[in-house]
N, C-alpha and C positions, 0 to 999 in steps of 0.2 A: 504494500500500500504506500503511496507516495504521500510527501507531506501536504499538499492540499486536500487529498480525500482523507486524511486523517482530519484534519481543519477539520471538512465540512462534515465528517461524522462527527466529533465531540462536539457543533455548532448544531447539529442535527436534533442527539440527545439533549443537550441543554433546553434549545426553545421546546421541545416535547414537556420539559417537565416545568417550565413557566403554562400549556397550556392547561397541565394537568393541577398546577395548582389554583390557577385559577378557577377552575370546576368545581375545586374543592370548596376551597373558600366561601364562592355565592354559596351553594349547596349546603354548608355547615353553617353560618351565617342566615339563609331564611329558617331554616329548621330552628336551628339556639333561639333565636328572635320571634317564632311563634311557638318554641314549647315554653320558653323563660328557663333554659337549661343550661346553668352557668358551665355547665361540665362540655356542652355542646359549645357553645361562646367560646370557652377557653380553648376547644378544639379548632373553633374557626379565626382564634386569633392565633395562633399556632398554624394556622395554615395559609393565614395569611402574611406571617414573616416569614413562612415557606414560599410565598409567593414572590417576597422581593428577595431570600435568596437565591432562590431557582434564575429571577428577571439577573441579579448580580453576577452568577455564575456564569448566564449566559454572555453577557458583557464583557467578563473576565477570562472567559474561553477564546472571545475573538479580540481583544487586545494581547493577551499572552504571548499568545501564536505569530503576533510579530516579529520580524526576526531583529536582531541589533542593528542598533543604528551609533550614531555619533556622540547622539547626548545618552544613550541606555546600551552603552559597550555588554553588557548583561544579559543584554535582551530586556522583554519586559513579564517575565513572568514572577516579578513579587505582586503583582495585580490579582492573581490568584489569590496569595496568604493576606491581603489587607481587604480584599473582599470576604473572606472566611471571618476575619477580627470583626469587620461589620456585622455580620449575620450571629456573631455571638453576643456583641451589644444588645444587640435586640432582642435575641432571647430572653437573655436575664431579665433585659426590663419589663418583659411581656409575664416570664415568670413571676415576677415584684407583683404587679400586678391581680395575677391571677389569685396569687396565695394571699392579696389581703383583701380581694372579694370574696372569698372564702370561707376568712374568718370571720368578715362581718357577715354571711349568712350562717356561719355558723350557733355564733355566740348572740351574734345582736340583731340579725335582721330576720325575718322571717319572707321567704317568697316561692311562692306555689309555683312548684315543676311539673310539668307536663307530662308525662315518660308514652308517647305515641307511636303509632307504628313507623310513625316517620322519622322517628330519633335514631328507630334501630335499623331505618334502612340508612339512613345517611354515613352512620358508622359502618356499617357493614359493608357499602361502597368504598369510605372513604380506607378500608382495611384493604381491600382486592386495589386498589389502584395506587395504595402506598406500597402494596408489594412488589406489583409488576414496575413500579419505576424507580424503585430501590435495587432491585437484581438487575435492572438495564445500565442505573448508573454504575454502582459497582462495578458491571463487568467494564463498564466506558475506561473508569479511573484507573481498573489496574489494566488495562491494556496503552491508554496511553500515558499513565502515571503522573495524572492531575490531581491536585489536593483540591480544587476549587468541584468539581465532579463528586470525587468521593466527599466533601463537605454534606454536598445536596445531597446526596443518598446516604450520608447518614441523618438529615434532615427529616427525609422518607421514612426510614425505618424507625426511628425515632415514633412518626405518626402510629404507627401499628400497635405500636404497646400503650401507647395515652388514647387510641383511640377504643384498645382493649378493656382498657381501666374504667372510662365511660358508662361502654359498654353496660361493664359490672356494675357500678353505679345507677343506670334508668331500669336494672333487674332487680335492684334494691328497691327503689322507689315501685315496681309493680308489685313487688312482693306483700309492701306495705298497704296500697290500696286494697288489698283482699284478706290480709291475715291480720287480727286487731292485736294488741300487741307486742307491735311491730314499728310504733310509730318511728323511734330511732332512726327506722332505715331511710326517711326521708332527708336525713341530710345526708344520705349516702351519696348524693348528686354533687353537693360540696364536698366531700371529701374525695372523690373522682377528683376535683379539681386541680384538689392541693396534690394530690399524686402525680397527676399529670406536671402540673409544674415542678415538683422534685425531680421527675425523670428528664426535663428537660435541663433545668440547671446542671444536674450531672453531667450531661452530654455536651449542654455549651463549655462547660468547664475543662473539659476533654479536650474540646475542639480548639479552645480560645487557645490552650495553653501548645499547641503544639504549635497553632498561627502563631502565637509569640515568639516560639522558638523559632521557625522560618525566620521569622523577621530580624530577628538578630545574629542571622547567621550562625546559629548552632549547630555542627556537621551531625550528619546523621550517628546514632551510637553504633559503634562497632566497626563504621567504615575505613576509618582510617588504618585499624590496624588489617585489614582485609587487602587494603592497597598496599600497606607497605612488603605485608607477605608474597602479593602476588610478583611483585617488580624485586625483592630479593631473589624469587626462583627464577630471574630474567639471568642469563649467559652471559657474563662481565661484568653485572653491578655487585658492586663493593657495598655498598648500603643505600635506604632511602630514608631522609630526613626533612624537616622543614615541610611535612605533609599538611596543606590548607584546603579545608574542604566547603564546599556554600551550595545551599540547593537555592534555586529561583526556577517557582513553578513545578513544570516537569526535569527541568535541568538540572544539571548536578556539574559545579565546576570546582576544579581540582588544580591545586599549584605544587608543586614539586619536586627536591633535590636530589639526586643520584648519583654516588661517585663513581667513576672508571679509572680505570689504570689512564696514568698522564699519559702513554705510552701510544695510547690508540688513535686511530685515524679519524678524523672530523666522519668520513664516512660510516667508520664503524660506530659509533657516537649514536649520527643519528639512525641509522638501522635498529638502534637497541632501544631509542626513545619510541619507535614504531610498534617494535613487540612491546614495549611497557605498556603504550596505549590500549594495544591488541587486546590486552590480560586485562588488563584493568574494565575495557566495555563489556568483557564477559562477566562482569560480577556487577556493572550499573551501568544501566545507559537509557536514555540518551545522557552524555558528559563530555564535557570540551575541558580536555587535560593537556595542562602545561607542563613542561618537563625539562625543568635545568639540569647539565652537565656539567659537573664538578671534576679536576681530575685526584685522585683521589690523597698524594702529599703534596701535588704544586702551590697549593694554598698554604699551607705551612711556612713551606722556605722561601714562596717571594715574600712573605709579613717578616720572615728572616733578614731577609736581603734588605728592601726596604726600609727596617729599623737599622740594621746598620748603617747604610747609607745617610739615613736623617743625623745615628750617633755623630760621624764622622764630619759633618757641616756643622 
């Protein structure tokens, strides 16, 4: 697959899952709004910062995929991890939120829920359609190894289990219209709510903390010593040191040092910078790797030479 049909499939999936959230949203949004189901509401305001991360992702899918230019030597795929940091903002707040309309119908408010056949289809939809576009994104991310992708499918799947929770919640509330004795169970609709926002803070919390780490160029754990093993087992390197690693986006870029015998030929140099690359794309890629050659004691004795020469003036 060449890199514009890669484009336009991760540009493909994205707008799919801006339509499907929008579907979502109206659909959870009229239901919550004529059963008065906080639990439902919380789900359609959950799917509606599904809806501006899915609109972000897709933005952030066709900005990324730029290639470098003069002012972003880099390229531009930190547009990915600072659109993920966004959609975690909005979680928590939407979270804040939820959990203190919650409590006030818990403790202080009282308001009559609905529990209709229409609550448990809109859930029951909103389940089959967080699925199918939770396993499309997924597969999208790890085939082209987008964070901004797999954000929104874990957005998705995220929905399945808060719309689970609900679920259980409007069977608490029928339970209670028929069986007396039972009345507790009507704030079973508020307590769906505050579950659902628990599971979500979790997840943004997940999410935000790893965007963060992107952003501050934190190399991935374990990679660097993956790199320096693989360019040790390379034919004439003496050692690899000074290894800098930085993902942006899907990219992974990598700086350098490798001694050689002082001995060796400029050619033979860079032939072994080639297989270093070679090895190294086999354990990540896509990655644009730089690779200084050092020789391995001419560094020593010109700092030799040189300091005597300063001695001696």
């Amino acid at each position: 697959m060449t890199n514009q049909e890669a484009r336009k499939d991760k540009r493909s999936v994205a707008l799919s899952s801006v339509i499907a959230a929008i579907i979502l949203t109206t659909f959870k949004l009229i239901v919550g709004l004529l059963t008065n189901s906080l639990g439902i509401l919380a789900e359609a305001a959950h799917s509606g910062l599904d809806l501006v991360a899915a609109a972000m992702t897709f933005f952030a899918v066709q900005v990324s995929d730029k290639p470098a230019d003069k002012e972003h030597p880099f390229g531009h795929g930190k547009i990915e991890n600072l659109s993920a940091l966004f959609e975690t903002v909005l979680l928590l707040a939407t979270s804040g939120w939820i959990i203190y309309e919650g409590i006030q119908r818990l403790f202080f408010v009282t308001v009559k829920v609905e529990a209709s056949i229409w609550s448990f289809l809109v859930m029951g939809t909103s389940i089959v359609i967080d699925y199918t576009r939770s396993r499309i994104l997924y597969k999208a991310a790890r085939k082209y190894k987008s964070q901004a992708l797999e954000a929104d499918a874990l957005h998705f799947s995220t929905d399945i289990w808060s719309s689970s929770v609900v679920i259980v919640g409007l069977i608490g509330l029928t339970i209670a219209r028929y069986i007396h004795g039972l009345d507790w169970m009507y704030k079973a609709d508020s307590i769906a709510a505050l579950i659902v926002a628990i599971i979500v803070i979790f997840i943004s919390v997940e999410l935000g903390w790893r965007t963060v780490s992107a952003l501050l160029d934190t190399a991935p754990r374990g990679l660097a010593g993956k790199v320096e093993k693989v360019t040790a087992s390379v034919n004439g390197i003496v050692d690899a040191h000074a290894i800098r690693i930085r993902a942006s986006g899907a990219h992974t870029f990598i700086d350098m040092h490798v001694t050689m015998d002082g001995n060796c030929t400029l050619n033979e140099a860079h032939a072994a910078t080639e297989v270093i690359e070679k090895a190294i794309h086999a354990i990540i890629s896509p990655a644009d790797i730089t690779v200084h050659v050092e020789p391995a004691e001419a560094p020593r004795v010109s700092q030799n030479k040189r300091k005597q020469r300063i001695d001696l003036n």
